[in-house]
C-alpha positions as CSV (number, residue, x, y, z in Angstrom):
1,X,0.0,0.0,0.0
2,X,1.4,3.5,-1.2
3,X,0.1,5.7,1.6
4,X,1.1,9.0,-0.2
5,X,-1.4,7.6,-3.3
6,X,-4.0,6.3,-1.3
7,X,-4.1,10.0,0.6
8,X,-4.4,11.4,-3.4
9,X,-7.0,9.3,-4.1
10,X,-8.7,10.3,-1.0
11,X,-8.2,14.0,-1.1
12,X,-9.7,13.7,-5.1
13,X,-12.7,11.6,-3.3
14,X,-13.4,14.4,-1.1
15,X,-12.8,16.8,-4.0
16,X,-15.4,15.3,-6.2
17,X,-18.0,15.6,-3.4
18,X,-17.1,19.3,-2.3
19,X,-16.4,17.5,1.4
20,X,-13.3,19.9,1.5
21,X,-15.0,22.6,3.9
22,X,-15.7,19.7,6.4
23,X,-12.9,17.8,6.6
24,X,-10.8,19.6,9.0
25,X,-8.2,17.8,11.4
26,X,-10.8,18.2,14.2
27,X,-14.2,16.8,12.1
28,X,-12.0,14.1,10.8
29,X,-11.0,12.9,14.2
30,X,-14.3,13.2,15.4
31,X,-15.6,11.4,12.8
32,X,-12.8,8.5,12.9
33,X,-13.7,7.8,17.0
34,X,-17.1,7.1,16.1
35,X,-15.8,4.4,13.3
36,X,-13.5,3.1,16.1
37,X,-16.5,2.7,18.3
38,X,-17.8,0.7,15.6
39,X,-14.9,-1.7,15.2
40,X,-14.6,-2.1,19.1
41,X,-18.6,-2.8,18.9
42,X,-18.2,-5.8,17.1
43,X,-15.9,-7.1,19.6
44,X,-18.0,-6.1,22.7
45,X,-20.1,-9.1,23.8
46,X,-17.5,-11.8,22.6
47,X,-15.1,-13.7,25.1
48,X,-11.4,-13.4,24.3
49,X,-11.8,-16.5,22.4
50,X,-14.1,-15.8,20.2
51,X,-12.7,-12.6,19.4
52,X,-9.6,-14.4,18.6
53,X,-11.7,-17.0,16.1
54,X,-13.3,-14.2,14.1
55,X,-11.5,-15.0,10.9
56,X,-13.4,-18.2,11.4
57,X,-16.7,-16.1,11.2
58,X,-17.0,-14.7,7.6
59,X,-20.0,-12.1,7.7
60,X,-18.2,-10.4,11.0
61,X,-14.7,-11.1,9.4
62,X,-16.0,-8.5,6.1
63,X,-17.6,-6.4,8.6
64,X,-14.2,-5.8,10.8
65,X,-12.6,-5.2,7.6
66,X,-14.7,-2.9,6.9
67,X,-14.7,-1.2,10.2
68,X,-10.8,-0.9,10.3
69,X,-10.4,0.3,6.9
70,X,-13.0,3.2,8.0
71,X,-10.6,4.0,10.7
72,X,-7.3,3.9,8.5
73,X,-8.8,6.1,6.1
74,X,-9.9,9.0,8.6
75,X,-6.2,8.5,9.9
76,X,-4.5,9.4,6.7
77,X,-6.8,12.2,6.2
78,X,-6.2,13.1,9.7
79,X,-2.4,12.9,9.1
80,X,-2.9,14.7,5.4
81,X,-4.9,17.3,6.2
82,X,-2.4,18.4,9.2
83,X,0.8,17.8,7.0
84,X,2.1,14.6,8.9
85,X,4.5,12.4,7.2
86,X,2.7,9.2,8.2
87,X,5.1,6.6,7.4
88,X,8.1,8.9,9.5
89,X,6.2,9.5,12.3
90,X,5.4,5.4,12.2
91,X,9.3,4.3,12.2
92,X,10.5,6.8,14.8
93,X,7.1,5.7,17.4
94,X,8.7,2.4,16.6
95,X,12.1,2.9,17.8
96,X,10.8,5.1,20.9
97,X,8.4,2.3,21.8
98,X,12.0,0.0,21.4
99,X,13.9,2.5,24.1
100,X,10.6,2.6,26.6
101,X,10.5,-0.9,26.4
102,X,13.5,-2.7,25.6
103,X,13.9,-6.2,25.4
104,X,14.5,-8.4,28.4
């Protein structure tokens, strides 16, 4: 996945349907919580186990696809539309996360 692309093809999306007004950093991340809600919603009444089998579960499997996807693509709006280079600020949470918690 080419995230630069995919944050063209989005910004042209948006251009095409005059959303440019609306999608500020702010309505974007308001608007990506509520997707997240939905993707921790179909998790919320399943055990740890089942949660772990839904792959096994096609029609929920499409639908967490789905979900997630929704929040990625608010993300890279998010990160777009506030001039963050997503895939640098990626790499250097990685090697912070590596100094705060180094291996045993």
């Amino acid at each position: 996945m080419d995230i630069v692309v995919l944050q063209k093809r989005l910004r042209q999306f948006a251009l095409e349907r005059h959303w440019q007004p609306y999608q500020t950093p702010k309505n974007l991340a308001m608007a990506m919580v509520v997707e997240a809600a939905e993707l921790v919603e179909i998790f919320q009444w399943m055990t740890p186990e089942e949660s772990a089998q839904i792959a096994q579960r096609p029609e929920q499997h499409q639908h967490l696809g789905e979900e997630i996807a929704d929040v990625m693509l608010y993300l890279l709006q998010i990160a777009d539309h506030s001039g963050v280079d997503v895939a640098a600020a990626v790499e250097r949470k990685l090697a912070l996360n590596a100094i705060k918690y180094p291996v045993a």
